[in-house]
N, C-alpha and C positions, 0 to 999 in steps of 0.2 A: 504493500500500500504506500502512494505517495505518503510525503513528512508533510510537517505541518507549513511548509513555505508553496506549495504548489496546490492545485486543485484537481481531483483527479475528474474525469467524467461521470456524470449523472444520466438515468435515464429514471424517468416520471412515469409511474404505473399507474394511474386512474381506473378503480373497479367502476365498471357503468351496468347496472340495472333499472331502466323506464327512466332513464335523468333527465330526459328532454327539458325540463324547465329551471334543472341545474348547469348542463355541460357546459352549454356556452360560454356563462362568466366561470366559470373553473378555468379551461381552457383560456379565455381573457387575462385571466390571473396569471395562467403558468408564462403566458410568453409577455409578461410585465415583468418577471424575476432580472433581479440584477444579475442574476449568473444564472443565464442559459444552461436547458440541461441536453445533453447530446440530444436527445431522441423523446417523445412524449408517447406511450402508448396507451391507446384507451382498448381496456379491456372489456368485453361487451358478453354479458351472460344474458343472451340469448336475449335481447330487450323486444318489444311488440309498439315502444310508442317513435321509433325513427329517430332514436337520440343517435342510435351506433351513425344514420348516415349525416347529420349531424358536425361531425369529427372528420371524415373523411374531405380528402383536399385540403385541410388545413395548414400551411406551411409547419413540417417539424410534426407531425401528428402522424400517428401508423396507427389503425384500428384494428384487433385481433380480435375477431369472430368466435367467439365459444361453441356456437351453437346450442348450447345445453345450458342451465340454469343452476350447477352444482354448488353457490355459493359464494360468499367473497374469499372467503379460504380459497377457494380450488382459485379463482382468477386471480389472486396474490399468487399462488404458485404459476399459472399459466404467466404472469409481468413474469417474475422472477427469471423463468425458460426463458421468454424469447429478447431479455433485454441481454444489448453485447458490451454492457458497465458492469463493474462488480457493484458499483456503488447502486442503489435504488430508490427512491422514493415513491412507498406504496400511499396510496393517497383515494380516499371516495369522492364520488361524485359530486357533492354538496357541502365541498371543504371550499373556500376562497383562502388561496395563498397571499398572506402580507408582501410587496413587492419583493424585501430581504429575505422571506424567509428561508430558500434553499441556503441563500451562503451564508446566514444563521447555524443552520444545520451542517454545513458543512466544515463552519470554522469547531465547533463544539465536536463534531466528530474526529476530525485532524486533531487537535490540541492534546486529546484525551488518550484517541489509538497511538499517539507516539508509545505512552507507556502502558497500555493494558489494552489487551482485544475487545473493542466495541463490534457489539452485534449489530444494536439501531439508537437513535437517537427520537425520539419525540417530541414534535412540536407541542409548542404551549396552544392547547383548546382553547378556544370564549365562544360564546354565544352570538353569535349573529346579531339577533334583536337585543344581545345583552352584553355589546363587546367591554363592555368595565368587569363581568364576570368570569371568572375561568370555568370552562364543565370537569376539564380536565389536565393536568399537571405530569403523564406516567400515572403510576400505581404501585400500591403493596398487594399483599395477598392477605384475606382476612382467615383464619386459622379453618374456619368452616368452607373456604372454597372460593370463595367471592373474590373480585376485584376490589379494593376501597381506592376509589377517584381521589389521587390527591390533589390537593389545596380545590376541591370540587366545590363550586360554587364562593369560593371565596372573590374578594375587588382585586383583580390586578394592582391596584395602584399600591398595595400592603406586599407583594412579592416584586423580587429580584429577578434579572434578567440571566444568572447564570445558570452554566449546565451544570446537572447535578445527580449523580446515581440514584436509579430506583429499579425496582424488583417488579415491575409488568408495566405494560403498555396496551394503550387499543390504538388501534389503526388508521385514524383521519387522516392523519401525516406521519408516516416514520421514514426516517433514514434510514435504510439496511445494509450492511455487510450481504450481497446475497450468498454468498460463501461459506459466511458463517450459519445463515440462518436454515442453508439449506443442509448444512454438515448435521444439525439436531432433529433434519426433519421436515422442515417446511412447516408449513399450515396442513394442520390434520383436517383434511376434508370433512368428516366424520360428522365436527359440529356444526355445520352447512353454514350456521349462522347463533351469533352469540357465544362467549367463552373464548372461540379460535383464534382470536386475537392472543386474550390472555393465556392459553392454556401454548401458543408458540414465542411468547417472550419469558413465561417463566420455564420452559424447558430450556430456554436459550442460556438465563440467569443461572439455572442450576448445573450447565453442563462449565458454570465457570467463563462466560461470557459477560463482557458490562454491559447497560442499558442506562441510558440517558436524557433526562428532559431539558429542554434550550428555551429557559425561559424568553430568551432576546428573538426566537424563531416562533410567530406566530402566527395562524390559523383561525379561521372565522366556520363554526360550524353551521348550518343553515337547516335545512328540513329534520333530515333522517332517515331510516327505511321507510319507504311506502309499506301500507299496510303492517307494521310491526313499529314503528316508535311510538314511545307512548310520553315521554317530552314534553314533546308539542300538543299536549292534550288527548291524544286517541284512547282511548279504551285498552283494555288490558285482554285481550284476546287471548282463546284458548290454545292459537298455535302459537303465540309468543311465553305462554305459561310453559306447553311441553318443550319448548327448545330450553326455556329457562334452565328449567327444572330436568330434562333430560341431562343438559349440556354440564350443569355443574358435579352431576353425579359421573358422568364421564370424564370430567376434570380431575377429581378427587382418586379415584380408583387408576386416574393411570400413572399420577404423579406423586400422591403419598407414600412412601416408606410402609411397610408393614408395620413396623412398633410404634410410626405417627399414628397410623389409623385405628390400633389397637389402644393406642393412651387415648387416643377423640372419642372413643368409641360412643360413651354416655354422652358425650357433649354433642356429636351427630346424632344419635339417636334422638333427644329432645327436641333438634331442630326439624329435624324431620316428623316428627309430628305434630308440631306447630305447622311445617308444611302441607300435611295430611289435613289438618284442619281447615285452613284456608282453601282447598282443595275442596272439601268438603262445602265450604260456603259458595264458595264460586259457581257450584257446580259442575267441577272441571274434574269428577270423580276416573269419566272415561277418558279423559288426557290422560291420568296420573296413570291406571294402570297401561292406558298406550305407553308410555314410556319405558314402565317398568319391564314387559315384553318385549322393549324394544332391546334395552339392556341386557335379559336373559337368552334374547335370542344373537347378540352380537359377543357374547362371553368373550369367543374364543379373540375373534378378531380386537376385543377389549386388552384378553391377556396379553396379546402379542404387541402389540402400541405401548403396555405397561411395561415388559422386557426390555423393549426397546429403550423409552423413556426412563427407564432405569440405570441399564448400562450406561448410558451415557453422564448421567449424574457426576458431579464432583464435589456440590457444594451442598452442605446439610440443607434439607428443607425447613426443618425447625427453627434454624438461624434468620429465615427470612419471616415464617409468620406473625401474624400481627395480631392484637385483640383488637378490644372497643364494640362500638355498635356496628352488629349486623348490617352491610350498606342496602338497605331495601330501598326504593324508589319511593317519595316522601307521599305522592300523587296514589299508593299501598293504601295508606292509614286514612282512612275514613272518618275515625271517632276518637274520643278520647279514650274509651275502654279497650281500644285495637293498641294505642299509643302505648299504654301503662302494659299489657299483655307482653307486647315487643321489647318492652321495658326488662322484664318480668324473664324472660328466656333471655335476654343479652346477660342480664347478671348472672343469671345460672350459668349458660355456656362460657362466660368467660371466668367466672373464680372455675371452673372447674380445669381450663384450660391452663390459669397461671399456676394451678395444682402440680398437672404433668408434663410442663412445657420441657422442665429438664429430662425429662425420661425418652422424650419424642423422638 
């Protein structure tokens, strides 16, 4: 890899699914960047409203065809294949890049790989309609599985511009090593959507790889998934409950340690029936057991991802998780008697956690 006095090549991976009313200012955005990146490709899983053609002709833009709808996982792995940089920038449809942002990300990346292997680097998240807010900063890993957003919703004007280690990432903007990322694995297709992010930067983090947020590299986030964000106000839908809820239980099981999951044991098991409960409420009883068949009948190909994701390990799991509150989506809690309940399970799961945190 170049040192930190040269710049090497970048190529811009834009996952596109139905964007037509995002692509165009994306694309306005990337070719605003003060440093041009080789090559721009929009990735197109299988879209029906004309965004893919959209992109085509655009000077510096090459659009790759998926034909099939496997996910942003599988189209972060399809950038990753056909881009000829090591360097990447995987990036969605409904990101607006700040004009510096790549050479943000790129000086944060140079500075840092001189002395330790950087896998990816992440941009600083805000909100669109809320650019004083950040959504998202990277991440930790909450002991139960989750993602916890850092500095998530706090004022930018209270955070610093530098780059600074963290243990997960979602995908709006990351800088990738594709080298590196693809040496652990790539994006496990698996969770089509939700988790994929997190569950291929913290294998990345534990094979002993760094990850990075660039407070000074920022990112304007705008809609979301069609039909699955719930943000922006939509509804909390029964296929966004089973990816949830599938995705984290395949999270867990491929990347915990045996004696982690053996010391959580009671501390999962409470949560999951608080799960079961809201399951219960919702409705969403025939999600839950879809999932759970979905789980018993993918075992094998489970155990195998687990192997995998093992062997590769260097760096204790237990050393990176985190307590505190459960990160549920605040737009969850309905009443006050839901608030004090979630209340209620946070303190159980976590005195039980800082119980066996040394044993993990």
């Amino acid at each position: 890899m170049s040192g930190p006095g040269s710049r090497p090549p970048v190529t811009i991976a834009v996952v596109n699914f139905n964007g037509a009313r995002y692509l165009p200012d994306c694309l306005a955005a990337i070719a605003a960047q003060t440093v041009a990146p080789l090559e721009t490709l929009v990735v197109d899983n299988d879209s029906t409203d004309g965004s893919a053609a959209l992109a085509e002709g655009r000077p510096g833009v090459r659009v790759l065809r998926l034909g099939t709808n496997f996910g942003p996982g599988s189209a972060r792995n399809a950038g990753l294949a056909a881009a000829t940089t090591r360097l990447v920038l995987l990036m969605d449809n409904d990101v607006i890049l700040q004009p510096d942002c790549l050479e943000r990300l790129l000086e944060a990346f140079l500075a840092r790989d001189a002395d330790a292997p950087v896998a990816l680097v992440q941009a600083r998240t805000v909100f669109d309609d809320r650019p004083d807010l950040v959504q998202c900063d990277g991440g930790t890993i909450h002991f139960l599985g989750a993602m916890i957003l850092r500095h998530g919703h706090l004022p930018v004007a209270g955070l610093g511009p530098a780059a600074e280690p963290v243990d997960s990432a979602i995908t709006t903007a990351v800088l990738v090593d594709r080298d590196r990322i693809r040496s652990v694995g790539g994006f496990d297709e698996e969770f089509f959507i939700y988790f994929e992010d997190h569950d291929c930067a913290v294998r990345a983090r534990l094979a002993g790889f760094e990850l990075l947020a660039a407070g000074a590299a920022v990112v304007r986030h705008r809609g979301g998934t069609a039909d699955l964000s719930f943000r922006t106000g939509g509804t909390y839908t029964a296929r966004r409950f089973y990816l949830q809820l599938r995705n984290r239980w395949l999270f867990v099981l491929k990347n915990y340690p045996l004696r982690t999951l053996l010391a959580l044991l009671p501390a999962l098991a409470m949560f999951e029936a608080f799960s079961f409960g809201y399951t219960l409420k919702k409705g969403f009883l025939t999600t839950w057991f879809r999932a759970a068949f979905w789980m018993v009948g993918h075992a094998p190909q489970i155990l195998a991802r687990r192997r995998e994701a093992r062997a590769r390990a260097r760096v204790r799991l237990a050393t990176l998780l985190q307590d505190g509150p459960y990160p549920l989506h605040p737009g969850l809690l309905k009443g006050g008697w839901q608030t004090r309940l979630v209340g209620l399970l946070d303190g159980a799961t976590n005195t039980w956690w800082r119980v066996v945190r040394g044993i993990a």
